[in-house]
C-alpha positions in Angstrom: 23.5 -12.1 -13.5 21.5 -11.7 -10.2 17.9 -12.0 -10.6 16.1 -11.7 -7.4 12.6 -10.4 -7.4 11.4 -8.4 -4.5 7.1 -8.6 -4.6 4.6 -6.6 -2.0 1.4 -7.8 -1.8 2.8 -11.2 -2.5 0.8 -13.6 -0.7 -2.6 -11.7 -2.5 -4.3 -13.5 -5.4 -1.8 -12.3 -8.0 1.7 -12.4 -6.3 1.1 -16.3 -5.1 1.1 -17.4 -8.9 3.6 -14.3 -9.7 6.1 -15.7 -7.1 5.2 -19.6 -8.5 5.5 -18.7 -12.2 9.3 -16.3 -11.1 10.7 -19.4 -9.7 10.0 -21.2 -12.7 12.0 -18.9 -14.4 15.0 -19.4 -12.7 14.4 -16.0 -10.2 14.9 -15.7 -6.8 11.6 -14.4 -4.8 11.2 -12.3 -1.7 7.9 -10.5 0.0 8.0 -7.7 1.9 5.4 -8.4 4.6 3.8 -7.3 7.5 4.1 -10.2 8.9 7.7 -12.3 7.8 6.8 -15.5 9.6 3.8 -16.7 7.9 4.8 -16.4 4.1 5.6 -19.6 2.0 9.1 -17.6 0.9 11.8 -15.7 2.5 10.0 -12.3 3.8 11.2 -9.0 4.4 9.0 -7.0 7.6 7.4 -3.8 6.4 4.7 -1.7 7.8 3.8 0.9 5.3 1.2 3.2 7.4 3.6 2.9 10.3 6.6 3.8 7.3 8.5 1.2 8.6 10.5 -1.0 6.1 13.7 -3.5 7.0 17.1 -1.9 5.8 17.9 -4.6 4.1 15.1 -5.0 1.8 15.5 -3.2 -1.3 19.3 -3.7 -0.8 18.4 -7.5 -1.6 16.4 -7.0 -5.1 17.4 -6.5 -8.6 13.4 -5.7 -9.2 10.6 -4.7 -7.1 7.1 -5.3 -8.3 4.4 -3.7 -6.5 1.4 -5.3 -5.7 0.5 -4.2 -2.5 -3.1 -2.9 -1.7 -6.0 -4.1 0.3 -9.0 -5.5 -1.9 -11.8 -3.0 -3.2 -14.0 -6.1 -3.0 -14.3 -6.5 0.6 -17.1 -5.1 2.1 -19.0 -1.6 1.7 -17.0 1.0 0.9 -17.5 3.0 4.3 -15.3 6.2 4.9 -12.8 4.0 6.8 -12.6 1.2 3.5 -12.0 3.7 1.7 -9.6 5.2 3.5 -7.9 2.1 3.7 -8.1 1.1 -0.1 -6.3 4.4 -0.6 -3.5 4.1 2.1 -2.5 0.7 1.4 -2.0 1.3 -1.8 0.1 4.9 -1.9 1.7 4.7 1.3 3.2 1.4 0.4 4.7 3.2 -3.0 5.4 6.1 -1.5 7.3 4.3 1.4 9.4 2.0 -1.9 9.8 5.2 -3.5 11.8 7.0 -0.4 14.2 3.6 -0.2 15.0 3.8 -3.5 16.3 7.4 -3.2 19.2 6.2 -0.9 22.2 4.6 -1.8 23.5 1.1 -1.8 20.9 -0.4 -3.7 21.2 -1.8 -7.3 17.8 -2.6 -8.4 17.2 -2.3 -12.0 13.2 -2.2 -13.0 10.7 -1.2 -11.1 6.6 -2.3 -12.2 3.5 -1.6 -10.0 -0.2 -2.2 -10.3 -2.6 0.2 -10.9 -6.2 -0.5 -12.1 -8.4 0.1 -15.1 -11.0 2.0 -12.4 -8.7 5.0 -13.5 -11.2 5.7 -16.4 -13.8 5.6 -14.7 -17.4 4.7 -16.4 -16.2 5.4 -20.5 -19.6 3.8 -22.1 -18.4 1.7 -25.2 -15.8 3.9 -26.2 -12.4 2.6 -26.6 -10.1 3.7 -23.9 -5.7 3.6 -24.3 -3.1 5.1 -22.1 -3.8 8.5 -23.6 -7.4 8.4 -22.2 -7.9 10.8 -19.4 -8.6 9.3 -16.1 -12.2 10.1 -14.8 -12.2 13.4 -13.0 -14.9 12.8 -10.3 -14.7 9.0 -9.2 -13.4 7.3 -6.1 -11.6 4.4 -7.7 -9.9 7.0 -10.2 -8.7 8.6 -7.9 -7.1 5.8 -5.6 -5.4 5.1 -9.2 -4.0 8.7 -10.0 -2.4 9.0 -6.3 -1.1 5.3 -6.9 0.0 6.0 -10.1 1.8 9.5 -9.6 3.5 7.7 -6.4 5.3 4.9 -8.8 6.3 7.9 -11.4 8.5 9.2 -8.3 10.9 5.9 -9.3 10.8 6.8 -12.1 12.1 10.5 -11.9 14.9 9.2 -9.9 16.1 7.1 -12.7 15.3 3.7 -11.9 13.1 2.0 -14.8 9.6 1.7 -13.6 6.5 0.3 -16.1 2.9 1.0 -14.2 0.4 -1.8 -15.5 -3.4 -1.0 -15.2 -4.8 -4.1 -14.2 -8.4 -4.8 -15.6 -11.0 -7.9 -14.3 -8.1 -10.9 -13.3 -9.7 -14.5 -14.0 -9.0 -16.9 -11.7 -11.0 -19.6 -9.6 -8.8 -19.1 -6.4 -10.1 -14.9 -6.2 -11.8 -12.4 -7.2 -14.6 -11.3 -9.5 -14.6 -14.6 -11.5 -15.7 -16.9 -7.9 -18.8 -15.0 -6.9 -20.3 -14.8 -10.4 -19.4 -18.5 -11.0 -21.3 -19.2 -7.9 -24.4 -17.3 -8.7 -24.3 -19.1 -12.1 -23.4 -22.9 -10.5 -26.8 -22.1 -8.2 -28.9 -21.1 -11.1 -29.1 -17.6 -10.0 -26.7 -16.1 -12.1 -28.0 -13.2 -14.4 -26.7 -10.2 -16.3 -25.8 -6.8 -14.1 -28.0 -3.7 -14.6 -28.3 -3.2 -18.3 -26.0 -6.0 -19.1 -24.6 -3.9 -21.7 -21.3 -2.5 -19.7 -18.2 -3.4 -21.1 -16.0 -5.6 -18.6 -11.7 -5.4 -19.6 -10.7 -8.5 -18.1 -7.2 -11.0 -18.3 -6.3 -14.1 -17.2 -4.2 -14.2 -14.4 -1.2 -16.5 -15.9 -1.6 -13.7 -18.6 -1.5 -11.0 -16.3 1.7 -12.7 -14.4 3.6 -13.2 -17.6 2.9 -9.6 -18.6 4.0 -8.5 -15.3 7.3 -10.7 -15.8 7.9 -9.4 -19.8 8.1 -5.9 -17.9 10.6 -6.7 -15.8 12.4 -8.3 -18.4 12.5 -6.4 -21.2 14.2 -2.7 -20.9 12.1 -1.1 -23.3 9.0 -1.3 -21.1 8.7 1.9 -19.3 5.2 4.2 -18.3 2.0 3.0 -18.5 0.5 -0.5 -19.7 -3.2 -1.8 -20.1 -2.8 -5.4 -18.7 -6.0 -6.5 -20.1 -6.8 -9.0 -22.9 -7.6 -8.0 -26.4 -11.3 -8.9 -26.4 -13.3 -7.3 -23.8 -16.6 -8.4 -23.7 -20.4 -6.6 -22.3 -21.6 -8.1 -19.0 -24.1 -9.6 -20.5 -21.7 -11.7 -23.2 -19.5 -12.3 -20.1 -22.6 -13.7 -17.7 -24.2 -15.9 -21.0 -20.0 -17.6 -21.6 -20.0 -18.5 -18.3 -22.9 -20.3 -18.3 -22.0 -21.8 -21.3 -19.1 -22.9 -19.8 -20.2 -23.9 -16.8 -23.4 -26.0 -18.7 -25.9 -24.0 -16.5 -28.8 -22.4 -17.8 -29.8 -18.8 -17.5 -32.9 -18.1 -15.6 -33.0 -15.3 -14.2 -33.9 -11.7 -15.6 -31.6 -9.0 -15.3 -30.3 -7.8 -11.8 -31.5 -4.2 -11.9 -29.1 -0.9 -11.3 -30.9 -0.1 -8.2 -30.7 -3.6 -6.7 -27.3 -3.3 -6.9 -27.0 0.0 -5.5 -28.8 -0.9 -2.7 -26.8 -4.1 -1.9 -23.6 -2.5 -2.5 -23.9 0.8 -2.1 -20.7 2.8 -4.2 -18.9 -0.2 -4.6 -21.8 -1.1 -7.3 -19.6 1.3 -9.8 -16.9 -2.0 -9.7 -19.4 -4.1 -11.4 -21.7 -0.9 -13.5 -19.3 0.4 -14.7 -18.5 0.3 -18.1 -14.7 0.0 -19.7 -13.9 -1.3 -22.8 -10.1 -1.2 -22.6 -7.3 -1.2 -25.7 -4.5 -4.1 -25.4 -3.0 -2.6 -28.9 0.2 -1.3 -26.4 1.1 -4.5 -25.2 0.6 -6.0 -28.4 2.9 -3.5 -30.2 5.2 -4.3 -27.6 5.0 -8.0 -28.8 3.6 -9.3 -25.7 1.4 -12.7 -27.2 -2.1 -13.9 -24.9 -2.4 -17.3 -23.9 -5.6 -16.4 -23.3 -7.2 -13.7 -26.0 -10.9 -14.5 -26.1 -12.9 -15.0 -22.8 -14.5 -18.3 -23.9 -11.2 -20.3 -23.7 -9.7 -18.1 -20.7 -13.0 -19.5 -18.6 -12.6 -23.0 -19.8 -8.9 -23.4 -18.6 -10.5 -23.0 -15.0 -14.2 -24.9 -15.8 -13.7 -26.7 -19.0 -14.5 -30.3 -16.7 -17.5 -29.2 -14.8 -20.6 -30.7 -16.0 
């Protein structure tokens, strides 16, 4: 049987091992790219603000998994950021969405990102699919419209799982480098209260969930792709350290600090989530990577 994957936002963080850990499998791999010529793999051209997509894209996949979106981590979140965090990600799905309609096509699964920011700042309690997104939040928001833009697959009868990504571990991207850093130059230090809850996976976890949903027909709606042991900020910042043989020497960095560094994008690192993995267990889905200390040691475990 035919298994060729078709990725957007495959040359980001997450769809270079995605793509890497596919061919291992035995899949085919194509991007859809805005720009074809530069990409390790075969790329399809697509502009999605422009709505401009080659014909023979999602003629050539069996599955589509949706990455695409540009990173809430770059920079201030100015009007036009976030106008842009927003567009790349729904106009992307929407544009998928409106090829998948037409005929001639025979993909089979369809399984896009979406974020744990949909819940917005929950304190300690425990939060599963059923939780309601946060009503007032920026980063909710982006989620909802990215969301409800993937369920438009799904209405037309095409399998689709949605997987709510929480904080991906990996040396090469990411949250993980920066607080590494800080920690490496002895400046490392818990964030505001340090008790905030932080939902975070490993990204060769995160790649094999997104792989067991295109796989296995059952998986269908939503999915928290986080591990099963969240942790607070401050047990996060005191197992790196650990890790990392560093000592901690700083106080805490204080709310306002932040706020004033980073203006709203603070709420990525304040905010408090303390995310259920009991779906994705049920579903039989087992961690290579459950507890934190572990997950940080496969990418540090040598430094000394």
């Amino acid at each position: 049987m035919s298994r060729k994957v078709l990725i957007t936002g495959g040359t980001g963080m997450i769809g270079t091992r995605l793509a890497e850990m596919l061919i291992d499998g035995g899949y085919e791999v194509a991007l859809l790219s805005r720009t074809p010529g530069n990409n390790r793999y075969f790329s399809f051209r697509w502009d999605p603000l422009a709505g401009t997509i080659d014909e023979a894209a999602v003629p050539y996949a069996d599955f589509i998994i949706n990455l695409a979106g540009s990173s809430v981590s770059d920079g201030k979140w100015t009007q036009e950021r976030k106008r842009q965090i927003l567009s790349s990600r729904v106009a992307g799905t929407q544009l998928l969405a409106q090829e998948l309609r037409k005929p001639g096509h025979h993909v089979r699964g369809f399984v896009s990102a979406s974020a744990i920011g949909i819940y917005g700042d929950q304190g300690d309690q425990l939060l599963t699919e059923e939780t309601s997104s946060a009503p007032d939040d920026f980063l909710a928001n982006v989620c909802r419209q990215w969301e409800q833009a993937a369920e438009y697959v799904e209405q037309d009868g095409i399998r689709t799982a949605i997987l709510r990504i929480g904080i991906v571990l990996s040396p090469e991207g990411g949250a993980l480098v920066p607080l590494a850093r800080t920690v490496k130059l002895l400046a490392g230090a818990p964030l505001g209260s340090g008790k905030q809850y932080m939902s975070w996976i490993h990204l060769d976890d995160l790649c094999r969930l997104f792989i067991k949903a295109l796989e296995d027909e059952q998986w269908r709606g939503l999915y928290n792709a986080v591990a099963p042991n969240p942790v607070t900020n401050k047990e996060f910042t005191e197992t790196l350290a650990e890790v990392l043989h560093r000592p901690l020497v700083l106080p805490k960095v204080p709310e306002f600090g932040l706020k004033l560094m980073m203006g709203e994008m603070s709420e990525i690192v304040l905010a408090s989530q303390r995310v259920s993995a009991e779906k994705v267990l049920g579903r039989g889905f087992q961690f290579e990577f459950p507890t934190l200390k572990p997950a940080l040691e496969s990418f540090y475990g040598d430094d000394k």
